[in-house]
C-alpha positions in Angstrom: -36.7 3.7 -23.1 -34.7 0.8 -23.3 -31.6 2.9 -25.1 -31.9 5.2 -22.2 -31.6 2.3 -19.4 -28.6 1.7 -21.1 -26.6 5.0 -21.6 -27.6 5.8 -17.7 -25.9 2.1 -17.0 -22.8 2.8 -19.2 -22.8 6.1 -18.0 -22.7 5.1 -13.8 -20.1 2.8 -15.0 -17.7 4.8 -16.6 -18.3 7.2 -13.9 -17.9 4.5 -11.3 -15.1 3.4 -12.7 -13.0 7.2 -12.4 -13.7 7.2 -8.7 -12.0 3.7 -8.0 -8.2 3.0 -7.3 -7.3 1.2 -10.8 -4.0 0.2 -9.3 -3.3 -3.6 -8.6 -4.5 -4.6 -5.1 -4.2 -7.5 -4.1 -7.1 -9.4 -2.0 -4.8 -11.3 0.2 -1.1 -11.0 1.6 0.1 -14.1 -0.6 -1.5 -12.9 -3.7 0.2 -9.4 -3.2 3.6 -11.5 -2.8 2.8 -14.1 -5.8 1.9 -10.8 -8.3 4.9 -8.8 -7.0 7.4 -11.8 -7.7 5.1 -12.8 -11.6 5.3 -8.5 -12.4 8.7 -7.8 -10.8 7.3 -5.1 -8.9 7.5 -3.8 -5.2 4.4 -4.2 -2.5 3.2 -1.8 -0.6 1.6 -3.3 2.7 -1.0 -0.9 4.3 -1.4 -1.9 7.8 -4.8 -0.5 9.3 -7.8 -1.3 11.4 -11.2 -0.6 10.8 -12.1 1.9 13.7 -9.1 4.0 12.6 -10.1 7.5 11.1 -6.4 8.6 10.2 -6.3 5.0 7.8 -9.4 6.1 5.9 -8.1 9.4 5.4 -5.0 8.3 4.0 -6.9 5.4 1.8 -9.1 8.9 0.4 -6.5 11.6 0.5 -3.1 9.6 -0.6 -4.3 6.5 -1.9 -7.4 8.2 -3.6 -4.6 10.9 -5.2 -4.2 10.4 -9.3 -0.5 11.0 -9.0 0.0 8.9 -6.5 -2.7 6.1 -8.0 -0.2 6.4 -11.4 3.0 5.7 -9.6 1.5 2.5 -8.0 0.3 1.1 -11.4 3.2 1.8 -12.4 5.9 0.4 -9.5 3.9 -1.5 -6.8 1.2 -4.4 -5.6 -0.9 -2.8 -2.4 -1.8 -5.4 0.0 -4.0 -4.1 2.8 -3.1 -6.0 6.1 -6.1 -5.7 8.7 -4.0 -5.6 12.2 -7.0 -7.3 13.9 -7.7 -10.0 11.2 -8.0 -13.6 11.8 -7.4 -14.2 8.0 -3.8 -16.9 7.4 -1.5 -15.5 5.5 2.3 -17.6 4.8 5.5 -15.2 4.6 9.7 -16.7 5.2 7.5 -20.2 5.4 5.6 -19.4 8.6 1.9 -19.0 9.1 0.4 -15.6 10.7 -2.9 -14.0 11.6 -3.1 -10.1 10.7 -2.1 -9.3 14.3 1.3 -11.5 13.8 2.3 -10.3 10.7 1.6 -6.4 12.0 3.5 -7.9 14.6 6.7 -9.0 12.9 6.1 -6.0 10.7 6.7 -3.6 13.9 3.2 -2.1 13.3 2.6 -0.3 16.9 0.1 2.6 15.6 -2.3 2.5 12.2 -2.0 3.2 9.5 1.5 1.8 8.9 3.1 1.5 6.0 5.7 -1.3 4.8 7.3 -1.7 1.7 8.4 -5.2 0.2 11.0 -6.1 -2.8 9.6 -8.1 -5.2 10.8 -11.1 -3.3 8.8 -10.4 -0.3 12.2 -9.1 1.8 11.7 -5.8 3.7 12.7 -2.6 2.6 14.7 -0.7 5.3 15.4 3.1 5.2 17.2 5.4 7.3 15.5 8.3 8.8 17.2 10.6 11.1 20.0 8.4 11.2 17.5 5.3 12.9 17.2 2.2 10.9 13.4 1.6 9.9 11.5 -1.2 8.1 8.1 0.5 8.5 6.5 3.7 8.2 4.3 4.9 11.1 1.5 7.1 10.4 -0.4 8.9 8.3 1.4 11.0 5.0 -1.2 13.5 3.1 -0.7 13.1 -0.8 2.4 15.5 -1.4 4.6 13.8 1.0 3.7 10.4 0.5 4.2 10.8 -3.5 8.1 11.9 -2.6 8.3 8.3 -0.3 6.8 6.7 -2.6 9.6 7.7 -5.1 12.4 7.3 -2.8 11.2 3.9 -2.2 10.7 3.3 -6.8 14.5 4.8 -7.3 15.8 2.9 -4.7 17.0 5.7 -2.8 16.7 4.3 0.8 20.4 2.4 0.0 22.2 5.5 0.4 19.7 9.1 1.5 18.2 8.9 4.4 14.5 9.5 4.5 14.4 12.5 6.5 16.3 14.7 3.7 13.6 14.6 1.6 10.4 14.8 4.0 
């Protein structure tokens, strides 16, 4: 009985373990900007609230997505950013709540999505010719895997977004 308890425990665990996102997530905004800068990788700031229904279906359809879960292992920190959070967070050596960061971050709608380099500056992209730093909205799996790359081989310096949506 007692080998039993423990296969069903190992067991739940492995299985466990295949339904959670094994990419690196940070807990708070800083540590998604101190592991980004240490592993010289991009961050990915998902901006959402918790009454939104189009944020949790992007955090099971495109976050949830094994592609999509390999190419942030791979190339980015995720940082979620509650828009309605009192939690401090420090960024450019100013203090914000979540509301002022979402704010400086141009977050009008949820889920928004901004990317960071790997020294916290803002990634901007063209699309349709208009000069963004954020990405409104939700993106299913296939189209956020294809801004996701454009963001890992750096093609928002010279393509504009739109071509490739």
């Amino acid at each position: 009985m007692k080998n039993f308890k423990l296969y069903f425990l190992t067991a739940f665990l492995i299985i466990l373990g295949l339904f959670n996102n094994s990419y690196s997530q940070a807990k708070t905004f800083d540590e998604a900007l101190k592991l980004a800068k240490s592993e010289n990788k991009k961050v990915i700031v998902d901006i959402y609230t918790d009454w939104c229904v189009w944020c949790k279906k992007m955090d099971k359809d495109s976050y949830g997505n094994k592609d999509i879960i390999e190419l942030i292992e791979d190339n980015f920190i995720v940082v979620k950013l509650d828009a309605e959070g009192s939690g401090k967070s420090n960024y450019k050596g100013k203090t914000y709540d979540g509301a002022g960061l979402a704010a400086l971050f141009e977050a009008t709608g949820y889920p928004t999505t901004v990317f960071l380099k790997s020294n916290g500056d803002v990634i901007e992209f063209k699309y349709d010719k208009y000069k963004m730093n954020n990405l409104p909205g939700y993106y299913g799996a296939k189209d956020f895997k294809k801004i996701l790359e454009f963001i890992i081989d750096e093609k928002y310096k010279d393509t504009d977004l739109s071509t490739i949506l």
